[in-house]
N, C-alpha and C positions, 0 to 999 in steps of 0.2 A: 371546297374544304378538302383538304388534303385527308386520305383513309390509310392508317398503320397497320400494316400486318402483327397476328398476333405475337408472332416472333419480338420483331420490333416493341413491342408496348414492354414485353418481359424482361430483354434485355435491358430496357431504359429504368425502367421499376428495380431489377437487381441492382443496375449498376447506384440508382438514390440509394437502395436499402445501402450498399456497401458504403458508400460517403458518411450516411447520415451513422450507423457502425462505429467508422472509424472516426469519426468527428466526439464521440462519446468516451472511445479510447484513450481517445489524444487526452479531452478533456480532464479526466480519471488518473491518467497518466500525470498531469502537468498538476493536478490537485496536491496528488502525493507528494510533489518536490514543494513546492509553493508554500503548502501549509501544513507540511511535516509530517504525515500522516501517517503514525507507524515508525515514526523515527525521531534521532534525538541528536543532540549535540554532544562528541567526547568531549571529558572534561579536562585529554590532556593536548589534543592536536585539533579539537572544533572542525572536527569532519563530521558530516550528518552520519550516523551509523540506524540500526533496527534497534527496536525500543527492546527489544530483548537481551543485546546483545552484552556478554561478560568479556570477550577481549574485541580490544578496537582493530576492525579489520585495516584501518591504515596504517597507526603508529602500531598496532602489536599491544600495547600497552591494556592490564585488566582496568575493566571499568563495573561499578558496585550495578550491578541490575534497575530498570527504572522502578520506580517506585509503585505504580499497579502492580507490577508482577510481580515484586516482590513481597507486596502483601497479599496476595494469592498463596503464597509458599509455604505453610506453615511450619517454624520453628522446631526441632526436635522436643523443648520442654514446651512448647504452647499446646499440648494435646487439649481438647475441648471436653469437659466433666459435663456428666448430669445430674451432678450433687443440687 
């Protein structure tokens, strides 16, 4: 039976860790585009943009904010009473 120096065991240990890393990247990575995640379709040129976004970074064109965030926002007259 062949015997690895300690060297050896760590290098080969780092290098899984860094696969198995970047296999999780990728994955995260490919999720976002996949299934939208954070993002949305303009409504004037249907390019994926960020769900936040007010003008569309391809066509230029304003786009009304998505609808989570904008009901985060609260309107000037919607102030909250504790009548």
């Amino acid at each position: 039976m062949a015997r690895f120096a300690l060297g050896e065991l760590l290098l080969v240990s780092c290098m899984l860790l860094f696969l198995v890393l970047l296999g999780i990247v990728a994955i995260l990575v490919l999720a976002r585009f996949v299934f939208g995640w954070g993002m949305r379709t303009c409504p004037h040129c249907a390019e994926h943009i960020q769900k936040d976004a007010v003008i569309c970074r391809y066509c230029g064109r304003d786009v009304s904010p998505a609808a989570s965030s904008a009901a985060a926002i609260p309107q000037s007259g919607e102030a909250d009473s504790d009548d």
